[in-house]
C-alpha positions in Angstrom: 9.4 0.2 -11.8 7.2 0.7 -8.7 4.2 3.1 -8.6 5.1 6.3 -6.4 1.2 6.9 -5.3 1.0 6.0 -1.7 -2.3 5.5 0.3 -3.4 8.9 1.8 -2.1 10.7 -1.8 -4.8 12.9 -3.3 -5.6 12.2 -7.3 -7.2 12.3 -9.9 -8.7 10.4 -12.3 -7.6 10.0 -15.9 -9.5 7.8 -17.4 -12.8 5.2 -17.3 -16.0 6.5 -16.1 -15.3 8.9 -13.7 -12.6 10.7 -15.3 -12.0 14.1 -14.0 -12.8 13.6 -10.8 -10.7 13.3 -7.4 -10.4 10.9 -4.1 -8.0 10.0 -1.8 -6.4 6.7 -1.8 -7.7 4.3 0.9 -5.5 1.5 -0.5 -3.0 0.4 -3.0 -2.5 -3.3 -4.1 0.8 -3.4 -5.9 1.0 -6.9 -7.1 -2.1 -6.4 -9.4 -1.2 -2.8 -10.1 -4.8 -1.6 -8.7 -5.8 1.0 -5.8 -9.0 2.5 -4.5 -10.1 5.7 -4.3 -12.6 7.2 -1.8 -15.4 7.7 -3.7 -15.0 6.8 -7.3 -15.5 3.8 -9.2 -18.7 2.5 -6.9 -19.6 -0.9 -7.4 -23.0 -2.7 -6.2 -22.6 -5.9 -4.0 -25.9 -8.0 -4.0 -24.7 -9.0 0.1 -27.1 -12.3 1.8 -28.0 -11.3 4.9 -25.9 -12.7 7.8 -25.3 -12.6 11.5 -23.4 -9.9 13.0 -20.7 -11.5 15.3 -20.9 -10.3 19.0 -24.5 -8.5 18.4 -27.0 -8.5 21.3 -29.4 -9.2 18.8 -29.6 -11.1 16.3 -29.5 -8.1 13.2 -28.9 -8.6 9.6 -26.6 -7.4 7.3 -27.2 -7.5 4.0 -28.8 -6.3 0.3 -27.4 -4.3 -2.2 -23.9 -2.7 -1.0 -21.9 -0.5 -2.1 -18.6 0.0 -2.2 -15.0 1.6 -3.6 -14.1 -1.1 -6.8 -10.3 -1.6 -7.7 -8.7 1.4 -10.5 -5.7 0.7 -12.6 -2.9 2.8 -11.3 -2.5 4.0 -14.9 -5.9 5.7 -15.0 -4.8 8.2 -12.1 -2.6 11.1 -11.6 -1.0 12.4 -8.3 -2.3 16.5 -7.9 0.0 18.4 -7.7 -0.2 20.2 -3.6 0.3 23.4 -5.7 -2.3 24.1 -8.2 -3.9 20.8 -7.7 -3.5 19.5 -11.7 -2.1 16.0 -12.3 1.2 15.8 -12.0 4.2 12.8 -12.3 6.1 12.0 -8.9 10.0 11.9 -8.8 12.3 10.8 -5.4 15.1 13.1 -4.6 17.9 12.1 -2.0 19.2 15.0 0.8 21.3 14.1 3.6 20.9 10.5 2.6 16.9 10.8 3.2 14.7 9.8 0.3 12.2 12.4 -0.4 8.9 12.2 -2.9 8.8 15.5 -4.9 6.2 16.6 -7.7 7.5 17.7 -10.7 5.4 19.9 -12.2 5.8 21.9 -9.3 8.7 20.8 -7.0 7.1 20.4 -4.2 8.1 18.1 -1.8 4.7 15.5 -0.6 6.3 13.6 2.0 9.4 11.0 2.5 9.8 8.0 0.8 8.5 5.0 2.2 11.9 2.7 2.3 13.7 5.1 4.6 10.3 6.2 7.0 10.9 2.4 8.6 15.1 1.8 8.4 17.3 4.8 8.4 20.5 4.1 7.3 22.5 3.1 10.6 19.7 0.8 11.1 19.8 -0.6 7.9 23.2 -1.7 8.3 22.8 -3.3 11.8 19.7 -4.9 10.5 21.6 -6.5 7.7 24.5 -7.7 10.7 21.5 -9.2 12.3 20.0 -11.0 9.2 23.6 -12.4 8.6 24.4 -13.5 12.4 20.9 -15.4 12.1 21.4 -16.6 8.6 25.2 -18.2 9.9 23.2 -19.6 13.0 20.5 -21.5 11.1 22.8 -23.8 9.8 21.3 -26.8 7.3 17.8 -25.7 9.0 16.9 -22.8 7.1 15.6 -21.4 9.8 12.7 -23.8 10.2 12.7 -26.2 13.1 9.7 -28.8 13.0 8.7 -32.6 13.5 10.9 -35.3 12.1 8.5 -35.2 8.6 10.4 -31.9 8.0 7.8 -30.2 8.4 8.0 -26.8 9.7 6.5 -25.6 12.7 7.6 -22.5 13.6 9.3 -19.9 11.7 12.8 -18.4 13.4 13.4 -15.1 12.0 
């Protein structure tokens, strides 16, 4: 099952070194399970020193940087837009819209993310699209290429 925190989501930490504290999400990698917070779990980069591209002058970046480092998603909790506690998110579905709610307080945060992009009517002509240009492609799957099979462009 997919994690329900979103970047932009406020939350708090429940665990490692800076537990208790809070951040907003700048980021959420979902195929490592990992996000980072604004703020919290700073790491030191030891950076050479390089060129800046485009620069009128020739300045250096580099030394000791530091930056946001990667959080389990289990080790944070949503807060709750209430009371601001940690709280557990749940989707609820009105009117056929998909809505994220809190449940400690059942407050709605904001919709869900599958329906922001394709509401339902154009979900369905998507899907007529995907299978007119599935029935076109024919034995090319879609790829069209040199005579190696390679492929050189990608036809949606």
């Amino acid at each position: 099952m997919g994690a329900r925190i979103k970047s932009g989501d406020e939350v708090i930490l429940i665990g490692g070194k800076d537990r208790g504290k809070r951040g907003k999400v700048l980021r959420v990698e979902r195929d490592k399970d990992r996000l980072y917070v604004e703020g919290l779990n700073m790491i030191k980069r030891h950076q050479r020193p390089q060129q800046v591209a485009g620069a009128q002058r020739p300045e250096q970046v580099g030394g000791v940087i530091e930056k946001e480092g990667p959080i389990h998603i289990s080790n944070v909790a949503v807060a709750d837009p209430k009371d601001g506690k940690p709280t557990r998110i749940g989707v609820e579905v009105e009117d056929g819209k998909r809505f994220r709610v809190a449940k400690r307080s059942a407050r709605v945060r904001r919709r869900a993310a599958r329906d922001d992009h394709w509401p339902a009517a154009e979900r369905s002509a998507r899907a007529e699209i995907d299978r007119a240009v599935q029935g076109a492609r024919g034995d090319a799957g879609g790829r069209r290429g040199d005579a190696s099979g390679r492929a050189l462009v990608r036809v949606p």
